[in-house]
C-alpha positions in Angstrom: -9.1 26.6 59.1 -7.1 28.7 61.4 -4.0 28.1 58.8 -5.5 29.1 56.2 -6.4 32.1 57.4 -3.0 32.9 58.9 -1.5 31.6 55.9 -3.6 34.3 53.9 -2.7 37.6 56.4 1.0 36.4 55.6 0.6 36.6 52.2 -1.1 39.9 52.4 1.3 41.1 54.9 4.5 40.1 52.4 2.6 41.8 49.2 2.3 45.3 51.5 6.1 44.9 52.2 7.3 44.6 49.0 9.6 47.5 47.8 9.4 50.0 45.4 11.9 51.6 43.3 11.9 55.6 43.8 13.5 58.2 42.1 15.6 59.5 44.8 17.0 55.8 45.4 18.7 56.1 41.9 22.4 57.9 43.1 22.9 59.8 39.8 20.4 60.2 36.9 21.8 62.8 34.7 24.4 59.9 32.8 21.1 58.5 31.5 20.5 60.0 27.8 16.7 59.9 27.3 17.9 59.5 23.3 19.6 56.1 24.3 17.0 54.9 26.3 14.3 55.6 23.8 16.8 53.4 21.3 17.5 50.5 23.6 13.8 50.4 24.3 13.2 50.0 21.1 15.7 47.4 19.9 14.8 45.2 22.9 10.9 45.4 21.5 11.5 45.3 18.0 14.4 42.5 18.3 13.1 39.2 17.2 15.0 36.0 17.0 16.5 35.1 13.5 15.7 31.4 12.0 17.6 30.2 9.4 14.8 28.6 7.4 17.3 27.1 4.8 18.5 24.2 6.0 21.6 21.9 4.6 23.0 18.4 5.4 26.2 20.3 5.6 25.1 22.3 8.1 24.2 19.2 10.4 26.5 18.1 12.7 26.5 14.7 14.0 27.1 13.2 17.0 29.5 10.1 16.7 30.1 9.5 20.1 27.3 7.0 20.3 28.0 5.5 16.8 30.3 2.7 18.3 27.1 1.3 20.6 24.6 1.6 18.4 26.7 -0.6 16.0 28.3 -2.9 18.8 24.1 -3.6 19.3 23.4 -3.7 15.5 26.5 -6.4 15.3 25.5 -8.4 18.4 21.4 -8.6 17.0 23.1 -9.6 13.5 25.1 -12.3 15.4 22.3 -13.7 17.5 19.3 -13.6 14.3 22.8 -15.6 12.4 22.9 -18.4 15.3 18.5 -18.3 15.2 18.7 -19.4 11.8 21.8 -22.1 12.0 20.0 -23.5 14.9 16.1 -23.5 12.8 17.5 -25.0 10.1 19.9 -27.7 12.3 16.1 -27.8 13.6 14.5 -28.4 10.1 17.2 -30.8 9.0 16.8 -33.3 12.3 12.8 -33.4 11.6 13.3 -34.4 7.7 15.5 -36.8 8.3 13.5 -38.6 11.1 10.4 -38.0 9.8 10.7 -38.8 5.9 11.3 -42.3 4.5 14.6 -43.4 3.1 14.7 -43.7 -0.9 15.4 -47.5 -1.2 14.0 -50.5 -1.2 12.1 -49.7 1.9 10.5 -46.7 0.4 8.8 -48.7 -3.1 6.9 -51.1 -0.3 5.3 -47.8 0.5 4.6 -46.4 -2.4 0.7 -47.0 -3.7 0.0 -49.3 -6.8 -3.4 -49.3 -8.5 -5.2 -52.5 -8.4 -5.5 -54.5 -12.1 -9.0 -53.2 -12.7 -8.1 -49.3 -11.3 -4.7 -49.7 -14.1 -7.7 -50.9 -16.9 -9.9 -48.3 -16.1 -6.9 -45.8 -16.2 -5.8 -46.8 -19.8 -8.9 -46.4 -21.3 -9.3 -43.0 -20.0 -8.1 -40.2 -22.3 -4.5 -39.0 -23.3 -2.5 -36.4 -24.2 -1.6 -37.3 -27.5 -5.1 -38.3 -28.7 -6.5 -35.3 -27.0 -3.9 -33.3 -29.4 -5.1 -35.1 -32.3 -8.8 -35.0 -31.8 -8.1 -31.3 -30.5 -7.1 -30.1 -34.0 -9.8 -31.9 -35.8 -12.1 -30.2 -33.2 -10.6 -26.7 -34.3 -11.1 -27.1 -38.1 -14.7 -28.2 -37.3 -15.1 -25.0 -34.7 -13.3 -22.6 -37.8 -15.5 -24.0 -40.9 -18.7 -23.4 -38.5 -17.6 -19.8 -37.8 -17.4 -18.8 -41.4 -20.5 -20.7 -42.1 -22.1 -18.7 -39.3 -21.2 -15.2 -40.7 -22.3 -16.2 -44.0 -25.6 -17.3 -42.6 -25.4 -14.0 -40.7 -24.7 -12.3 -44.1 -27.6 -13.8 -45.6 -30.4 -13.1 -42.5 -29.2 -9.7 -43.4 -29.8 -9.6 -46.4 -33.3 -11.3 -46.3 -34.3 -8.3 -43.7 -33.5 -5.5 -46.5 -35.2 -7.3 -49.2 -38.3 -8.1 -46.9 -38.2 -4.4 -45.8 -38.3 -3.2 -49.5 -41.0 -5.4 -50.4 -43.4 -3.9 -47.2 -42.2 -0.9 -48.4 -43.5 -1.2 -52.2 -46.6 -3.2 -50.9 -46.9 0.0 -49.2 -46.6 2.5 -51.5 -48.8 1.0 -54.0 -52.0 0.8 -51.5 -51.2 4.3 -51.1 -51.2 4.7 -54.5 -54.5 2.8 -55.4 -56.0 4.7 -52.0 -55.0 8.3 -53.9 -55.8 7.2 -57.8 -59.8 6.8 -56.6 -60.4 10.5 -54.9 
């Protein structure tokens, strides 16, 4: 505690001793033009730095003199992604060749055969050709039921009208027979 409080009375003691500029320090002030003062005061105030807001790429300069390293490291990355890939695909070659069999007569012992009753069963299931065939017959049936639906549709139709007209004139002559007895 006692530095701090000694440290404090120093500071206080160096504020105190601080000098002041006087008037009578100054040798000579009668070369001093209040005019100019007033002026210089007032440019130094006012002054505010310019910006160029417009800015060009012809304006830029670069700076080339890290170029060469930056593609020296761009080359060298190239060079060791290159070597990554001959060495994956040395990699990928090695497991297709150890891995898959041999075409030959080695590779038709491997090969799955249907049994006689799974070949059967196979032929008699459907194919392509007769499901072209049967497919076109399909769309003639499929196109002579559409138009027979929209004349159906046609006719429906029509039977609402007349069957609307009929109410109607049942209608109109109980209205009639209601009206001729007042």
């Amino acid at each position: 505690m006692e530095d701090a409080t000694s440290e404090n009375k120093s500071a206080k003691e160096s504020s105190l001793n601080v000098e002041t500029a006087r008037l009578s320090d100054v040798d000579d002030i009668s070369d001093i033009e209040i005019e100019d003062v007033a002026d210089e005061l007032h440019k130094t105030m006012s002054a505010k730095p310019v910006y160029n807001h417009q800015k060009s790429i012809f304006n830029t300069t670069l700076d080339l003199s890290e170029s060469p390293t930056a593609c020296q490291q761009i080359e060298v990355a190239l060079a060791a992604y290159k070597e990554h890939v001959v060495q994956e695909k040395q990699a990928w070659e090695t497991f297709i060749t150890r891995n898959l069999p041999r075409s030959g007569p080695q590779s038709t012992s491997s090969c799955y055969e249907p049994s006689q009753d799974h070949r059967a069963y196979l032929n008699k299931g459907p194919n392509l050709q007769q499901f072209i065939r049967n497919f076109s017959a399909f769309m003639n049936d499929s196109n002579s039921f559409l138009m027979e639906f929209r004349d159906m549709q046609d006719l429906v139709e029509d039977l609402k009208v007349d069957c609307q007209l009929h109410v109607r004139n049942i209608q109109r002559n109980n209205m009639l027979d209601c009206l001729s007895k007042f």
